[in-house]
C-alpha positions in Angstrom: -52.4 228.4 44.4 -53.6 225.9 46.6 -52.7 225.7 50.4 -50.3 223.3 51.8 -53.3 221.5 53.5 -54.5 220.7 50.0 -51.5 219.5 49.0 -51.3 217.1 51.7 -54.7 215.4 50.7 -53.5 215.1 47.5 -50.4 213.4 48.3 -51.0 211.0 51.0 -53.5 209.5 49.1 -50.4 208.2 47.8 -49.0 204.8 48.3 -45.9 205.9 49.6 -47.1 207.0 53.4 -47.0 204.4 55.6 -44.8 202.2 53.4 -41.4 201.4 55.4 -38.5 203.0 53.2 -35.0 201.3 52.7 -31.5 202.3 52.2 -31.1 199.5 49.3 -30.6 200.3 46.0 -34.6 198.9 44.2 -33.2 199.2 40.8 -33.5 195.8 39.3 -32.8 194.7 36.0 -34.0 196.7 33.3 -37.2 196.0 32.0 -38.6 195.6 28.4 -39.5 199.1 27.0 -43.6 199.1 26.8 -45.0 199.3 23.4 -44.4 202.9 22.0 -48.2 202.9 20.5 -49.4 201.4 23.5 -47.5 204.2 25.7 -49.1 206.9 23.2 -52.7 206.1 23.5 -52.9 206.0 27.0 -51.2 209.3 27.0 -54.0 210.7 24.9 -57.0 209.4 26.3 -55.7 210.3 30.0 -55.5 214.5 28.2 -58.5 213.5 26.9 -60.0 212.5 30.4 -58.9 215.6 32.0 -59.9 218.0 28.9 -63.6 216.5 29.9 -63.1 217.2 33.1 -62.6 220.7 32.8 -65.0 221.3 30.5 -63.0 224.1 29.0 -61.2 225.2 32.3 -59.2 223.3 35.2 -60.2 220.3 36.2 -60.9 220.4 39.9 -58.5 218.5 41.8 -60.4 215.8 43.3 -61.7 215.0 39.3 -57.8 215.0 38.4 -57.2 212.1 41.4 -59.9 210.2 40.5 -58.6 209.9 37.2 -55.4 208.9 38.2 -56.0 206.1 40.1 -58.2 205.2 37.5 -55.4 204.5 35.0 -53.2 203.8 38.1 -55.8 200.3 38.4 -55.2 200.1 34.4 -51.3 199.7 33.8 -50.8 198.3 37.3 -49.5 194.8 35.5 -47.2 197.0 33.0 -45.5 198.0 36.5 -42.7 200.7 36.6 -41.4 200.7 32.8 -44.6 201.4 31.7 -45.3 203.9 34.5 -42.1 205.9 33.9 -43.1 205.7 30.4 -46.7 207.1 30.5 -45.7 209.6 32.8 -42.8 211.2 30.8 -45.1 213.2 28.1 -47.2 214.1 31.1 -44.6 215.4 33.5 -42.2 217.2 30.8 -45.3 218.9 29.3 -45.3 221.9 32.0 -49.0 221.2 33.3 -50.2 221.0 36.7 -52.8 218.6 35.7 -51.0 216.5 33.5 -48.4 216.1 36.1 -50.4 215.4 39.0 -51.2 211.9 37.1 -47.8 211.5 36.0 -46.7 211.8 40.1 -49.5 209.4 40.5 -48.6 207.2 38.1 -45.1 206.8 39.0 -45.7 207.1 43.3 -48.2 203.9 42.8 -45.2 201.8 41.5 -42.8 203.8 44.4 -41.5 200.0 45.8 -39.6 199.4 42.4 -38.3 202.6 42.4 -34.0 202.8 42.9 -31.1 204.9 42.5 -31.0 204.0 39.4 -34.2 206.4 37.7 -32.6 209.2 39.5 -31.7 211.1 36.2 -35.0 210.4 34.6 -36.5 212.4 37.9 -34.2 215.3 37.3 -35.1 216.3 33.5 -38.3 216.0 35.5 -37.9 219.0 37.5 -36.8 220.7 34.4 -40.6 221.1 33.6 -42.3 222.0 37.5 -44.7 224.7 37.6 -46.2 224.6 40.3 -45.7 223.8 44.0 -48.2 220.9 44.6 -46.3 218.5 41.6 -42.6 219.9 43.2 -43.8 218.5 46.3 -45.6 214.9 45.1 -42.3 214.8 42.6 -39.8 215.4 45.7 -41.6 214.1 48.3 -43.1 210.9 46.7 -40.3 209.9 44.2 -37.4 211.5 44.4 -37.0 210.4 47.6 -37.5 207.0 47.1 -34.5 207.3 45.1 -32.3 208.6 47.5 -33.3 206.6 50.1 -32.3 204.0 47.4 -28.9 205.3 46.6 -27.7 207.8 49.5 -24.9 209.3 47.4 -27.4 210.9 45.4 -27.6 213.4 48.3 -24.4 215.1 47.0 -27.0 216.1 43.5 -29.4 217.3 45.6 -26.9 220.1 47.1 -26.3 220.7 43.7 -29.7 221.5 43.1 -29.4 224.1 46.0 -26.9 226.7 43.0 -30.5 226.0 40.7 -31.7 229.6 39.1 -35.1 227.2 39.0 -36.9 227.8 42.3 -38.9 224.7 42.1 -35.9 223.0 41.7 -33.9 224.3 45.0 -37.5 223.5 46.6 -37.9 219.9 45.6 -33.8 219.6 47.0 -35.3 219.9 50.9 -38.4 218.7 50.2 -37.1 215.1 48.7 -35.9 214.4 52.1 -39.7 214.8 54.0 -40.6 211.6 54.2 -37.3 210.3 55.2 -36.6 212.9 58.2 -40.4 212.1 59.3 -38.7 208.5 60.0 -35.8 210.4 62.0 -33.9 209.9 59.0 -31.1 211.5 56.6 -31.2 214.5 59.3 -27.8 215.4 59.0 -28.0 215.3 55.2 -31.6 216.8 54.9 -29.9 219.8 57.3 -26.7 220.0 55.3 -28.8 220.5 51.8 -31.6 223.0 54.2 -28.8 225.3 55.6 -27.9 226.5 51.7 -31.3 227.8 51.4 -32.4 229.2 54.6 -32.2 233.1 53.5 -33.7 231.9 49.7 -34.9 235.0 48.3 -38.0 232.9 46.8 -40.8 232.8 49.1 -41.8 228.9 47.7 -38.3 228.0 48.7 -38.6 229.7 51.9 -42.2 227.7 52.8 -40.4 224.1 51.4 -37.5 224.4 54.0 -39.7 225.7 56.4 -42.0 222.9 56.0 -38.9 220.5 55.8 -38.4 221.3 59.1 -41.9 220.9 59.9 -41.5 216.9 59.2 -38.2 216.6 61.2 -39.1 218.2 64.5 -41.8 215.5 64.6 -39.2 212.8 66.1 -36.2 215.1 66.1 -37.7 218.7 67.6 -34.9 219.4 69.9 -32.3 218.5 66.6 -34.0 221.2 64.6 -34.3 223.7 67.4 -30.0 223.0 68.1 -29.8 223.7 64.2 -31.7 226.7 63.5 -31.4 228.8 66.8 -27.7 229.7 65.9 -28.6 230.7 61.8 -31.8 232.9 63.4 -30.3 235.9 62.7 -29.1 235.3 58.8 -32.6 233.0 58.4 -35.4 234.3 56.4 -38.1 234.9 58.5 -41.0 232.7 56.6 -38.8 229.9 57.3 -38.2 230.1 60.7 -42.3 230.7 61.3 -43.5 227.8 59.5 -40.5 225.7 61.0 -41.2 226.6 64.2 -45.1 225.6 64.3 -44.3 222.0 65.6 -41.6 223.4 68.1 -42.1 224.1 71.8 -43.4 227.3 73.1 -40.0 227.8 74.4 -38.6 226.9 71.7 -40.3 229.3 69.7 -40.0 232.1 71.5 -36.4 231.7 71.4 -36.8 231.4 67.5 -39.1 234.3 67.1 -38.6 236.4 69.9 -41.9 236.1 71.1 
């Protein structure tokens, strides 16, 4: 399992940190569906690429990066449709490989991104494995959507009743990028406070590290919200969202 520093390299190679995000709806009018053939091949020689790669295992990460931007540079003029497209195969098929690229694929074409390939996302997290492509899928794309469409909110508290783990984690963890802004606080909290005492550890560090993000313009708003739950709060969440708090503010958190 790789650490959530290794995550973060991973993802903020992507183009959607330091890109200003919108409340507008970026769903525009639908766009020709890419050539089916077309869609297939690239599918198969980007399995291909990472099957070399591995040379019979797992493709270290940096090698899985490398060739996602390389096919990232490639379908850049097909733009989103053929993105969505390419990705689909790769993201439904269950591995961590295959869906790194497919994150990549998709978060390099994140200004086109609307409300309105919100349901595409969500058979998406039908497939998640793994923590690293919950957090580029939630983090990098998802919330683009709902930043897109703010309604959309109301399916991510849905997502909180999930059996699927990785599915209640991506439901805080869409909301990082927004709540780094100062943004979608109240909401982000709303979705946060049905999984604070998760009994899945994975779930535990994604709304910890929720909170993380948030208490990087809003400290004193996270430290207001959590002190009163402390008691019913699972305790991996409160450590990890305490690590950008005060020492006061800790203390008070962790009775330290």
């Amino acid at each position: 399992m790789q650490s959530y520093s290794q995550v973060l390299v991973v993802l903020r190679a992507a183009p959607l940190f330091g890109e200003q995000m919108t409340s507008r709806d970026r769903g525009g009018p639908p766009q020709p569906a890419p050539d089916a053939a077309a869609v297939e091949k690239l599918v198969e020689e980007i399995r291909a690429q990472l099957q070399r790669a591995g040379r019979g295992g797992r493709p270290k990460t940096a090698d899985v990066h490398r060739i996602g931007l390389d096919f990232v540079r490639r379908m850049r003029t097909g733009g989103l449709a053929l993105a969505m497209e390419v990705a689909d195969p790769l993201m439904r098929n269950g591995d961590i490989e295959e869906g790194m690229v497919g994150n990549q694929l998709v978060a390099a074409m994140v200004r086109h991104i609307g409300g309105n390939e919100f349901d595409r996302f969500d058979q998406w997290v039908d497939a998640l494995t793994s923590e690293i492509n919950t957090d580029g899928l939630a983090s990098h794309i998802i919330s683009r959507a709902v930043a897109g469409k703010p309604s959309l909110v109301n399916r991510l508290l849905e997502w909180t009743k999930s059996p699927s783990p990785w599915r209640r984690r991506a439901s805080v963890l869409a909301f990082s990028p927004m709540v780094r802004e100062g943004r979608f606080i109240t909401d982000s909290f709303s979705v946060a406070e049905k999984l604070l005492n998760d009994p899945e550890e994975t779930v535990q560090r994604g709304v910890g590290m929720l909170f993380i993000e948030a208490s990087r313009l809003k400290a004193d708003r996270v430290f207001e919200f959590l002190e009163p739950h402390k008691g019913d709060c699972a305790k991996l969440v409160l450590s990890t969202a305490a690590q950008k708090l005060s020492q006061a503010q800790r203390s008070a958190l962790l009775g330290t």
